[in-house]
N, C-alpha and C positions, 0 to 999 in steps of 0.2 A: 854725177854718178848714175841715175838715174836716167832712162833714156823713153819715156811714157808719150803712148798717143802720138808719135812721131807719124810723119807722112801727110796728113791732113791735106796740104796746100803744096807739096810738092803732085800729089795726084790730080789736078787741076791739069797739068801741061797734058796731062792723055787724052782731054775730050775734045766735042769735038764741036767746041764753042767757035773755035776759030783759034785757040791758043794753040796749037801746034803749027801756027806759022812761025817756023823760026826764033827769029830772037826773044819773043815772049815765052814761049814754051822751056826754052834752054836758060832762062833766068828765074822763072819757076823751077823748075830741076833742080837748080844749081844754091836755089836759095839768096839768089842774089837781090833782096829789096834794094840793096839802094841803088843799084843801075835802074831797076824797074821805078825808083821815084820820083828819078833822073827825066825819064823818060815817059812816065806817064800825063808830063806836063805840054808832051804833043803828041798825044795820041787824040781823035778823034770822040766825038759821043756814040760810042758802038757801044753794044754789049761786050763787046772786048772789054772795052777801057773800064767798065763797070766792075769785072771780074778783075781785074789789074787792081784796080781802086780798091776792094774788099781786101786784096790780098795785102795790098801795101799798109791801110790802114791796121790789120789787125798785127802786122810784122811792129808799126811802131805804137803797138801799145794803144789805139784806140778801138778795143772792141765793139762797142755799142754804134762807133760811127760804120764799121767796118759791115754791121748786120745793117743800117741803115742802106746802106749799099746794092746789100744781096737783094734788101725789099725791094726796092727802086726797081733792078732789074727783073725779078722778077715779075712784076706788075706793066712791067713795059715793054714785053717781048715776050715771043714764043719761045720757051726754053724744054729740049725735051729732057729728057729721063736721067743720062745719065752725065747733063750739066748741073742738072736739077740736084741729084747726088753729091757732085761737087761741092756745090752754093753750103748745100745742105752740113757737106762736112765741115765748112770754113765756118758756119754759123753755129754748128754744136762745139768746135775749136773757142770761137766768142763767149758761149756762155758759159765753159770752162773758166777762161780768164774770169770774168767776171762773177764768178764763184755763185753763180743762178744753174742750181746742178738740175733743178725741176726740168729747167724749158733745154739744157742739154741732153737730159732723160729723152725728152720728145726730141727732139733732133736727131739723137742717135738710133730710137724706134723708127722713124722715117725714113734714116737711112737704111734701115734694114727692108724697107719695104718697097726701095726700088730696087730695080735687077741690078746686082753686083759688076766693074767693070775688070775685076780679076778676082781671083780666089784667094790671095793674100790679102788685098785690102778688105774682104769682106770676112777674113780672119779677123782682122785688126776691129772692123766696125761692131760686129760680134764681142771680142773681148772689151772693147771702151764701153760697152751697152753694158756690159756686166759690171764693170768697175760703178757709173754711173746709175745703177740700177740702186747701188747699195748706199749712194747717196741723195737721192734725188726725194727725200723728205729733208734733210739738213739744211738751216737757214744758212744765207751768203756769209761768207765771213767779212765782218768790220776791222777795221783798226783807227783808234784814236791815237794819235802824238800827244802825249800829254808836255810836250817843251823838251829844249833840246839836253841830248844827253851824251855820255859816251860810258862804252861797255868795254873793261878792260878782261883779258883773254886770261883763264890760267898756263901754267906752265906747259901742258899740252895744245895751247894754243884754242882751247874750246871757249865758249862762253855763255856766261850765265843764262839759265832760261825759267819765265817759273812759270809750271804748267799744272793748273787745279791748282794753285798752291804749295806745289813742290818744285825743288829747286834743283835743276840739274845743270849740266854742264857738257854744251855738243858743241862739234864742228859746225861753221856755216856755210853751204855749199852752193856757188849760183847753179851748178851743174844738175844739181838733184830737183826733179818738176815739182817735187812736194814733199813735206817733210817725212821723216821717217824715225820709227821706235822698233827696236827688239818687241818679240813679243812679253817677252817678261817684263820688260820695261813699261810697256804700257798696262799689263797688269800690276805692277809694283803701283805704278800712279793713278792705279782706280777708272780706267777707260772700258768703256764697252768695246770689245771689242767686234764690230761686224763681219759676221764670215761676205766674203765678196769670191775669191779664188781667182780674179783675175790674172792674164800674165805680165809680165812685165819685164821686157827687155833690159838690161847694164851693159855696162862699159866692156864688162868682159863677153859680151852676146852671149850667157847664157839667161833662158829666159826662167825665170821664179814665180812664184803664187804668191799672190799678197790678198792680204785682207785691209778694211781700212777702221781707223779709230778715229773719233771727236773729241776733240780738247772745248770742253766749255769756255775754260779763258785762258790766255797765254799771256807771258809780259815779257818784254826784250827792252831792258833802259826802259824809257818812256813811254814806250808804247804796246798798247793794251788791245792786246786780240779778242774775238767770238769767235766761235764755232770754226776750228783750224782742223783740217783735214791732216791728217797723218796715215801712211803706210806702214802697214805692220807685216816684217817678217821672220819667218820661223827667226829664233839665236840662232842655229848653224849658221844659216845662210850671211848671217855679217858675224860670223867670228874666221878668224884666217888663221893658217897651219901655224900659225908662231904663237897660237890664242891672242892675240890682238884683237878688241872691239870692237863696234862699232853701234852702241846702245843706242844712238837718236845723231839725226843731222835736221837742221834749221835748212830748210827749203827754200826753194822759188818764193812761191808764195804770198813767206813772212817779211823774204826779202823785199818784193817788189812793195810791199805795202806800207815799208817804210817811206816812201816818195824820194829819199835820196840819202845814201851812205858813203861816210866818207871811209878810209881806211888809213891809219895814222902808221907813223911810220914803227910807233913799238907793237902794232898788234890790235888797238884797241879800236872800237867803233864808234865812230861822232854821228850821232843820225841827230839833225838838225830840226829845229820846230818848222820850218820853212825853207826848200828846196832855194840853195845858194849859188851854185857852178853854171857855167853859163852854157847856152844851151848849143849843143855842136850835131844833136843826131846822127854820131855814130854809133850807135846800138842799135841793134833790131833781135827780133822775138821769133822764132820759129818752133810755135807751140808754144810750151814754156822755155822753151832752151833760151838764153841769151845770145846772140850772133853780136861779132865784131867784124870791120875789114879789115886785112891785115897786107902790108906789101911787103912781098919778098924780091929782090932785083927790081924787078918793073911791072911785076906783074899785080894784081889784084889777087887776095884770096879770102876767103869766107871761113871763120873761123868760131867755134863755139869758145866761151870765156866761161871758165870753168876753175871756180876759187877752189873747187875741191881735190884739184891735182896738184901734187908738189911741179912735174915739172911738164913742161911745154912738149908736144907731140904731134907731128904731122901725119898726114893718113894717106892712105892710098888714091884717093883722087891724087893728091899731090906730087905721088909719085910718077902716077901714068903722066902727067903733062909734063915733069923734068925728070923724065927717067936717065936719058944722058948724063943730066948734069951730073945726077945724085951718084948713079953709078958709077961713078968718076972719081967724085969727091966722098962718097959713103963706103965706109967699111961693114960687109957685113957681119950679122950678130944676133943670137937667140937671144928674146929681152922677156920676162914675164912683165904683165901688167898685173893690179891687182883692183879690184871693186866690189861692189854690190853681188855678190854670187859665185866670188871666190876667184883666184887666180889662174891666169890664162898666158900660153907661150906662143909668142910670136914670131916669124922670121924680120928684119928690121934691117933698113942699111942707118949707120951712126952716124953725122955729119960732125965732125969734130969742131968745127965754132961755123958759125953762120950770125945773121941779123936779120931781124923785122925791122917794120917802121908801123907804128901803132900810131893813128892821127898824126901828131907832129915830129912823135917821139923814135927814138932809134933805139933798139934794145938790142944787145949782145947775147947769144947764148951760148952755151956748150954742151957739146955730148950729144945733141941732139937724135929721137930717135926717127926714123921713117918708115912707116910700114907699108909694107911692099904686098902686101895681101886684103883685100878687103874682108874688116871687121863687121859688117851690117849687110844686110841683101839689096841687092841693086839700088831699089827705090830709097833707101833710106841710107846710102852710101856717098854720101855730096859733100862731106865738108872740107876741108882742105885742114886744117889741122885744129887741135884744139888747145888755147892760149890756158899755162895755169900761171902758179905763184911764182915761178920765177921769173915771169916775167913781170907782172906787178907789181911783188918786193922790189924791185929793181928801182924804185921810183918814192920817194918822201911820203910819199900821200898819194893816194888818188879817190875817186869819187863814182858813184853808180847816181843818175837820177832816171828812176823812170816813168816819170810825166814827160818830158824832152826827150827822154832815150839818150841822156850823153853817159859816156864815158875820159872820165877827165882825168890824166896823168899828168904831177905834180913834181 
């Protein structure tokens, strides 16, 4: 639901490293690691292949190898200004991940202190400096597995969380980059809350101010957080016209830090003392968002995986390359969505059934919607759709591990 710090490594394809030769520039864009994984295993020792390598390593989850990269190259070639920015923003995106907010504090300072290569992204570099400004004394977050467990869901389908010592009960969302409280909520539970005012982009691209709050300790099942970043905003802004809530959701984050969740077929969560499913590397990371490949006919598409949507949605990339078909086969139709910043009308064409193919798996949908309009501004408008719970329910069990990156349907 949350949509933070987006763009990072899609801005990569504009410089002028040599990635705008074609196929590497248009797979950056497009967000496509795993053709660029594909392929980076013949590509030469250029400072190409070094930036390709950074990009791919931080998509599957290994940051620290990924800044190991950026060093390399920079130490081994003349790099000017506004690759240098680049590098810059993939390595402040790393120490993101890796919850070292100090040295992406300095990252993000540096990026401000090369000349900017548009006036959006140097919007964007500006607001992430702000967001990290307000964290960049907070120690990394830990998490210890205390043995394997499973969290059963209340009837809203939320689940248990104890934070400070108090016990609530929120959605888990892969879609949302970090967790999130009301602000009362976070003062009900005794958090400082830090003024920040950064913006922050939703689902429904309206953009909001958040501040951000520290959770000294969190526990989900078995495992026992430090120092967990949450976003804090106004009530309004997560209450919607029916008064329905939205007091806290379980992030990225806490998710990734479980090393691997399984999802059972009543609801409940098995997070395992030791990552079990076998390893397929179909998942990848752009930012914190989760990517999946997903085929539709025959083609390839890039898709975010997103527990926090009831149902599956294709986007305007998708449209422009079958607009034919869609238009054919789609009935149009005004759909509201709704998220993080309140509710928003679309125009949509409907696909009345259609199918994916998820790794092995064939899923069936219905209703399907298509938006025929871009929701995001150019740079940040790449995915082709976004996979939610009905496609996932649709399956026994399935599995998140991310040290491998797989995603495993049961």
């Amino acid at each position: 639901m949350i949509l933070l710090l987006a763009g990072t490594l899609a801005s990569c394809a504009g410089s002028r490293s040599g990635l705008n030769s074609g196929t590497l520039q248009s797979l950056l864009a497009s967000r496509d690691y795993f053709t660029m994984r594909e392929r980076l295993i013949r590509m030469s020792g250029s400072p190409d292949r070094l930036v390709a390598e950074a990009a791919v390593l931080n998509a599957f989850n290994q940051p620290a190898a990924s800044n190991e990269a950026i060093d390399r190259l920079l130490a081994s070639s003349e790099v000017d200004d506004e690759l240098r920015l680049e590098l810059t923003r993939i390595q402040r995106a790393n120490f993101i991940r890796l919850h070292r907010f100090d040295d992406a504090y300095r990252a993000a300072r540096e990026a401000l202190l090369l000349p900017p290569n548009s006036a959006e992204k140097r919007r964007d570099d500006q607001n992430i400096e702000i967001f990290l400004r307000a964290l960049r004394d907070v120690a990394p977050q830990t998490a210890v597995i205390g043995g394997t467990s499973e969290v059963r869901p209340d009837s809203a389908g939320h689940y248990p969380i104890l934070i400070n010592g108090h016990t609530r009960a929120f959605a888990l969302d892969t879609g949302a980059n970090f967790s999130v409280l009301m602000r009362s909520e976070a003062a009900a539970l005794g958090l400082e809350i830090r003024p920040a005012g950064f913006q922050v982009g939703t689902s429904t691209d309206i953009n909001m101010l958040a501040d951000v709050a520290i959770a000294d300790s969190v526990r989900i099942g078995s495992v026992r957080y430090r120092n967990v970043v949450f976003l804090v905003f106004n009530d309004r802004a997560l209450t919607f016209p029916n008064e329905f809530e939205i007091r806290g959701l379980i992030g990225f984050p806490l998710i990734e830090a479980m090393r691997e969740v399984h999802f059972l077929e009543d609801g409940s969560l098995q997070i395992p003392a030791r990552p079990v499913v076998p390893a397929v590397g179909n998942l990848a990371l752009d930012g914190l968002d989760p990517l999946i490949q997903v085929r539709w006919r025959r083609s390839d598409l890039i898709c975010r995986l997103d527990s926090g949507a009831n149902k599956t949605a294709f986007y305007e990339p998708f449209y422009r390359r079958f607009k034919v078909i869609i238009d054919r086969t789609g009935e149009p139709h005004r759909s509201q969505t709704g998220g993080v910043g309140g509710v928003r009308e679309f125009d949509v064409r409907v696909l009345p059934r259609t199918r994916i193919t998820v790794g092995t798996r064939t899923v069936h949908l219905e209703d399907v919607r298509v938006h025929v309009e871009p929701l995001l501004a150019d740079e940040k408008n790449y995915l082709d759709c976004n996979v939610g719970r009905d496609v996932l329910e649709q399956f026994g069990e399935y599995a998140l591990n991310f040290e491998s990156m797989s995603l495993v349907l049961r």
